[in-house]
Steps between C-alpha positions, in 0.01 A plus 500: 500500500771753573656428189158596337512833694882572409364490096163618562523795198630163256077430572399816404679497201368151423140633541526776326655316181191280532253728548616715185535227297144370591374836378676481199410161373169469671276841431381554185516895556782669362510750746539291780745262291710860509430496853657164590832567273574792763431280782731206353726795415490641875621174620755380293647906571449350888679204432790697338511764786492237792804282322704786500511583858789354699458517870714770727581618098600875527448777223774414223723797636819405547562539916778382747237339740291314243596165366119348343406731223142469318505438160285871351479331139186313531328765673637733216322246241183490658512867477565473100185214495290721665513756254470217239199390676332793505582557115328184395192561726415814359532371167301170610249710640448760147491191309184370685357819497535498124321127531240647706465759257478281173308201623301631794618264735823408676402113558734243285179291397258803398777558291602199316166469474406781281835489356329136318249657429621721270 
């Protein structure tokens, strides 16, 4: 059980992969499949985060009293994903306003539906 405790935020992560990547594969609602990519993206940027912290780890400035130093880089790439992430969810979200727009709908099967049918 304590061991369970030490990695509790390894759970978290694991959750909130799963619950994203319900969303994605299981709604048929394209908003709410955009909804679950940022949740499966907030937790693989938790995964990254908690990996890169090394305990007693000081700031990376070079000091005569510190011997651990944390490693800044992943931190620094989460930074560069965020702003990634928040690229491709603007753009996911104008492209299903532009669905919205030409079909009426933003639900995968009203659409391939009267995509047939034409």
């Amino acid at each position: 059980m304590k061991e369970f405790l030490l990695h509790y935020h390894y759970w978290v992560v694991v959750f909130l992969m799963m619950t994203g990547l319900y969303a994605v594969v299981a709604s048929g609602n394209l908003l709410k499949k955009v909804v679950g990519l940022n949740v499966f993206q907030a937790s693989v940027f938790m995964l990254y985060i908690s990996l890169g912290v090394v305990d007693g780890g000081a700031v990376p400035i070079l000091r005569p009293e510190v011997t651990v130093y944390s490693n800044p880089l992943p931190h620094v790439l989460i930074l560069t994903a965020i702003v990634v992430g928040v690229a491709t969810t603007s753009l996911a979200l104008a492209l299903v306003v532009r669905i919205k727009e030409a079909y009426g709908t933003v639900e995968e099967d009203d659409i391939h539906r009267r995509d047939e049918a034409e």
